[in-house]
TIDO-997403 format. One record per residue (C-alpha): x, y, z; residue number from 0. Coordinates in steps of 0.1 Angstrom, whole numbers. Example, Ala and Ser with C-alpha at 12.3 -4.5 7.8 and 13.67 -1.06 7.14 Angstrom:
2
R       u       v       w   num
R     123     -45      78     0
R     137     -11      71     1
This chain:
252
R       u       v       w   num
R    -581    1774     871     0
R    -608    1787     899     1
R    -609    1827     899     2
R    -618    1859     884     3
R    -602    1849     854     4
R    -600    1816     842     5
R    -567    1803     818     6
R    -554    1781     799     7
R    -519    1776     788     8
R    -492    1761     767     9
R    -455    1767     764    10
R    -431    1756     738    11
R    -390    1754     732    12
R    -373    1748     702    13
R    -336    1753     694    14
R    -336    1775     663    15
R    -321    1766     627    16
R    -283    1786     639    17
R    -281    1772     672    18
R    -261    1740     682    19
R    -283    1738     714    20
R    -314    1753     732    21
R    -304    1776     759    22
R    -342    1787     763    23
R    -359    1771     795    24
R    -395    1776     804    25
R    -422    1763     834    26
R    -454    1768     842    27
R    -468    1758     879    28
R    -499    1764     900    29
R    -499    1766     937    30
R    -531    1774     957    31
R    -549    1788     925    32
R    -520    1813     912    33
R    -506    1803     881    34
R    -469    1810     877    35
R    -452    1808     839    36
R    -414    1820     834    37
R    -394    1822     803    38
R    -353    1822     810    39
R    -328    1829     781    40
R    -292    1816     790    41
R    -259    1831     780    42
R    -224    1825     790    43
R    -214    1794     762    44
R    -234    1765     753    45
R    -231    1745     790    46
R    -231    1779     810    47
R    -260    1789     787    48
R    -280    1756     794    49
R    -273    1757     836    50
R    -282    1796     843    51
R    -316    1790     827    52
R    -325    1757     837    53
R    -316    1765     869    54
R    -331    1803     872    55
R    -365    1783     864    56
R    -361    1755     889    57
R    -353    1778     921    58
R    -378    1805     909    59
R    -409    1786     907    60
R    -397    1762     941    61
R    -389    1799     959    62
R    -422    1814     949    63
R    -441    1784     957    64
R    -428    1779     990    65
R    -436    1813     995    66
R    -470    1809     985    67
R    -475    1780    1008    68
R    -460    1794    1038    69
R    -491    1816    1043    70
R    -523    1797    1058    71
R    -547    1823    1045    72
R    -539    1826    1009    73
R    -564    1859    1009    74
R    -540    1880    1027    75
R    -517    1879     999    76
R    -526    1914     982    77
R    -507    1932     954    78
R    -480    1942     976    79
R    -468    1905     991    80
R    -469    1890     958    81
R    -448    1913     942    82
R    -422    1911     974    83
R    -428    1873     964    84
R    -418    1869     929    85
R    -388    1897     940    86
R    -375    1871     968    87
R    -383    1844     942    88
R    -359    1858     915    89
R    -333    1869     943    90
R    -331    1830     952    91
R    -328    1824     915    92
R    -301    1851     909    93
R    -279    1838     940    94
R    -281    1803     926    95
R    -269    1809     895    96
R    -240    1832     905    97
R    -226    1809     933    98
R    -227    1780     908    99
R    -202    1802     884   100
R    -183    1813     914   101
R    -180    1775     924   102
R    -172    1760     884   103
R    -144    1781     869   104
R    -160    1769     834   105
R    -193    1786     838   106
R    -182    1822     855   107
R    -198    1845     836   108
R    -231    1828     836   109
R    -264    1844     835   110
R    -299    1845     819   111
R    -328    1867     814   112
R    -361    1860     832   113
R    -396    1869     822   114
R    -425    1857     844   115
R    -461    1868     853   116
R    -482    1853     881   117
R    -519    1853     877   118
R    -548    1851     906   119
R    -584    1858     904   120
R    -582    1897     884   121
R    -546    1898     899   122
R    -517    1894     873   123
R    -484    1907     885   124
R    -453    1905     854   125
R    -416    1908     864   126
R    -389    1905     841   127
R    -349    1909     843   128
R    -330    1908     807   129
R    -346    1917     769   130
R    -372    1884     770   131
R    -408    1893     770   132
R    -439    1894     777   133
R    -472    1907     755   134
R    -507    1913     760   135
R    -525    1903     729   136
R    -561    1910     720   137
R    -581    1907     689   138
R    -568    1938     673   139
R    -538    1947     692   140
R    -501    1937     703   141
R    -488    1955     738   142
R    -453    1950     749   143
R    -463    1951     787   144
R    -422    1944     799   145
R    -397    1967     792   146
R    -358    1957     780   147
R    -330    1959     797   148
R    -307    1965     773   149
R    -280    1987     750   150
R    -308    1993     728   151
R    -337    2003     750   152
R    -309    2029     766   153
R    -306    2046     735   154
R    -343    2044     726   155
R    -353    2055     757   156
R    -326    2084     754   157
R    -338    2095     719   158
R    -312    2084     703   159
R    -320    2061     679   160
R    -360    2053     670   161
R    -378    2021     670   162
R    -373    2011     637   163
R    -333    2015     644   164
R    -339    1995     675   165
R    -350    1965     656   166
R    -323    1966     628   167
R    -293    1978     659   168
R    -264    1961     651   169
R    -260    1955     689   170
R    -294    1946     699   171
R    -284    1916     720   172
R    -266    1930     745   173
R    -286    1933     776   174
R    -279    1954     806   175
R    -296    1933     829   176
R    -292    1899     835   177
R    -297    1865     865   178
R    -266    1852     878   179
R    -243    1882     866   180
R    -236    1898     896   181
R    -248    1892     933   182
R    -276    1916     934   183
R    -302    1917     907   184
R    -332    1942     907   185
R    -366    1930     890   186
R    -389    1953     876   187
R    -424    1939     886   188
R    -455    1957     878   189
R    -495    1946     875   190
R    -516    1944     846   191
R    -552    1940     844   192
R    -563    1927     810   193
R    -598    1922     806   194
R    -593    1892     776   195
R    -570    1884     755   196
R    -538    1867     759   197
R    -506    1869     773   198
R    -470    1856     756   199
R    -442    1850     771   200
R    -413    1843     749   201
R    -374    1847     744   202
R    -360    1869     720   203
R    -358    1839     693   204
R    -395    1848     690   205
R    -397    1883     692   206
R    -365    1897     673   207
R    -396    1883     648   208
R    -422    1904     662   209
R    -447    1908     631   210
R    -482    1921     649   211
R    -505    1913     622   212
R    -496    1877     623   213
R    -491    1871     657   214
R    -526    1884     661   215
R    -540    1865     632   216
R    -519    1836     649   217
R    -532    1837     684   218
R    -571    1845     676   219
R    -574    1815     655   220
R    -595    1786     661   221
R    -562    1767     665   222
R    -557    1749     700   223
R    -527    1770     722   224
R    -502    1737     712   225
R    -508    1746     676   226
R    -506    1782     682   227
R    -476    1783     703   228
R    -460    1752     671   229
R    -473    1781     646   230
R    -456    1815     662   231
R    -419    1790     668   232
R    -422    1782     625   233
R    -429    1820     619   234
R    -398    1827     636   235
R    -377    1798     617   236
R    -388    1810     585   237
R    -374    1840     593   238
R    -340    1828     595   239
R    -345    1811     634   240
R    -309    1832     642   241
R    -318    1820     680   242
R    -337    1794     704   243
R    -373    1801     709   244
R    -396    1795     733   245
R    -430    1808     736   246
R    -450    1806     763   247
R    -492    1814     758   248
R    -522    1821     782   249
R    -556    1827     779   250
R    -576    1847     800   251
């Protein structure tokens, strides 16, 4: 990819060793040298599961690129417009979704998380609705750039309970936030400047397993990103694999 920082990039599903199916869905797209990776995390039963993140994925990326292509001079598009851009992007996404369990009495109730970052030249913008994730990963360190919207993060966030609660809570799945829920969905979007490194996306199959000394270990190796992204889905499976995984991974 042409730019201030060049990537590279890999993405991987898997169902889990508890799961019947894989309600994970992921894509990765480039359009006029931005590079555009999402991570959705179904819920709402195994079919209602499978359609709110298959389709969240579809009519984010189409929105966004459509968007991207509707201006001539791609330069114009500062901070600002792409982050109205990847808003309008999971807005079309979110509408989807919730008129297609408004129109199929089977799937109301539908929704799914979202997680997505969208990287040009030193430009990378990260949005995410729902508890999926995305981290900056260096050669010593593991940041959590998103920030959950859920139960849990409420009563973190509140004092109530400290982050070693937070990973044990009882009720650490519910979210607070979701696609396809309701008609209106807010997306927290922010940028983030890393100078190196790498950045994972991934569902909470993957990071309900969040160990940072391997997933550093993991992601600096030598290994190619297929292998590394095969090696971070088996840590979580050894670890029980309670939920579908998906990990997506980029180098900068």
């Amino acid at each position: 990819m042409k730019g201030g920082i060049e990537t590279e990039y890999f993405g991987i599903t898997d169902k889990g060793l508890k799961r019947a199916s894989n309600q994970d869905c992921f894509a990765i797209s480039s359009v006029k040298d931005y590079l555009i990776a999402v991570v959705c995390d179904g819920m709402g039963g195994v079919d209602g599961g499978n359609i709110a993140s298959e389709m969240a994925c579809d009519f984010y990326v189409e929105k966004l690129t459509d968007l991207v292509n509707s201006v001539d001079d791609p330069s114009i598009i500062d901070r600002d417009i792409l982050s109205r851009f990847i808003s309008n992007a999971v807005s079309k996404a979110n509408f989807e979704v919730y008129r297609e369990a408004l129109r199929v009495p089977a799937l109301k109730g539908m929704g799914t998380t979202l997680v997505t970052c969208v990287i040009k030249d030193n430009m990378v913008l990260v949005g995410n609705v729902g508890d999926s994730r995305l981290y900056h990963i260096t050669k010593y360190t593991v940041k959590q750039i998103t920030k959950d919207h859920s139960f849990v993060q409420t009563l973190l966030d509140a004092g109530k309970i400290t982050e070693s609660e937070a990973a044990a809570h009882p009720n650490k799945n519910i979210i607070t936030r979701a696609v396809g829920v309701e008609q209106n969905v807010q997306c927290d979007i922010e940028a983030h400047r890393p100078e190196e490194g790498y950045l994972l996306l991934c569902s909470d199959g993957l990071s309900n397993y969040i160990d940072k000394d391997y997933f550093i270990k993991t992601v600096n190796s030598r290994a190619s990103l297929s292998e590394k992204c095969s090696q971070l889905v088996a840590f979580a499976n050894s670890k029980g694999g309670a939920d579908n995984i998906t990990a997506v991974l980029i180098r900068l």
